[in-house]
TIROVEX-898133 format. One record per residue (C-alpha): residue in one letter; y, z, x. Coordinates in nm, 2 decimals. Layout:
% residues N
["A", [Y, Z, X]]
...
% end
This chain:
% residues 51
["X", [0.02, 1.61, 3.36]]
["X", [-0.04, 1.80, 3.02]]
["X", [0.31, 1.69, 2.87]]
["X", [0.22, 1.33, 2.95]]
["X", [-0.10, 1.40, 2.77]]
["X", [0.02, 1.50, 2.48]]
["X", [0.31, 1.29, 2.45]]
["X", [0.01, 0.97, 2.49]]
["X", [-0.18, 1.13, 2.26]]
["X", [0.10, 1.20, 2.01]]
["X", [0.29, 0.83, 2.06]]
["X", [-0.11, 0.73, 1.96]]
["X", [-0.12, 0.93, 1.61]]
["X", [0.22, 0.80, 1.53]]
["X", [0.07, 0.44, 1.58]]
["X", [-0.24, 0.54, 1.34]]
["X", [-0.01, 0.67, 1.13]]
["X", [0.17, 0.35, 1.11]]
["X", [-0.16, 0.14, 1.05]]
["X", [-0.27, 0.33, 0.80]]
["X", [0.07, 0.35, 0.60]]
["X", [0.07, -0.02, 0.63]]
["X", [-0.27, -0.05, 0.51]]
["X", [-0.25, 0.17, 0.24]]
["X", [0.13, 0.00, 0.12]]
["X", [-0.07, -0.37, 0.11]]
["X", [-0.35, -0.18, -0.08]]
["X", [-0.09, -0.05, -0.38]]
["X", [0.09, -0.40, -0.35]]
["X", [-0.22, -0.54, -0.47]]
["X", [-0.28, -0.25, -0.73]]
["X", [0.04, -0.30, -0.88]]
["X", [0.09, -0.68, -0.94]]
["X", [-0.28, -0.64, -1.07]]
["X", [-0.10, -0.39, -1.30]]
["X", [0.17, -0.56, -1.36]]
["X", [-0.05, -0.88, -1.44]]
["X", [-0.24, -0.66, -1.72]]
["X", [0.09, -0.54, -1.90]]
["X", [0.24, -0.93, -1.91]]
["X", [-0.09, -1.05, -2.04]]
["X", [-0.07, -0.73, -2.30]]
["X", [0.30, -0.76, -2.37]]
["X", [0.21, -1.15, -2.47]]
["X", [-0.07, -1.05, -2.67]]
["X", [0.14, -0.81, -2.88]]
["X", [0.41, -1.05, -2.93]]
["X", [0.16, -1.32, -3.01]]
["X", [0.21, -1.57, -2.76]]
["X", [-0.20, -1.51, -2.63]]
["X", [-0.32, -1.78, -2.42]]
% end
């Protein structure tokens, strides 16, 4: 019984694990195109094409 314990309880971290990596990978995907939407609007600026 034990070893089926902990493999339940270890095949249950690996799924949290996989949440939270998900979460966390949308979270930077929104990070970075905000990012990346700062340096066009700046790279536009600097070459004078500001709108």
């Amino acid at each position: 019984m034990p070893v089926s314990t902990a493999q339940e309880q270890a095949r249950s971290d690996a799924a949290g694990y996989l949440v939270e990596g998900v979460s966390l990978l949308g979270r930077w995907d929104v990070g970075l195109r905000s990012s990346s939407g700062n340096w066009r609007r700046a790279e536009q600026v600097n070459a004078g094409e500001e709108r």
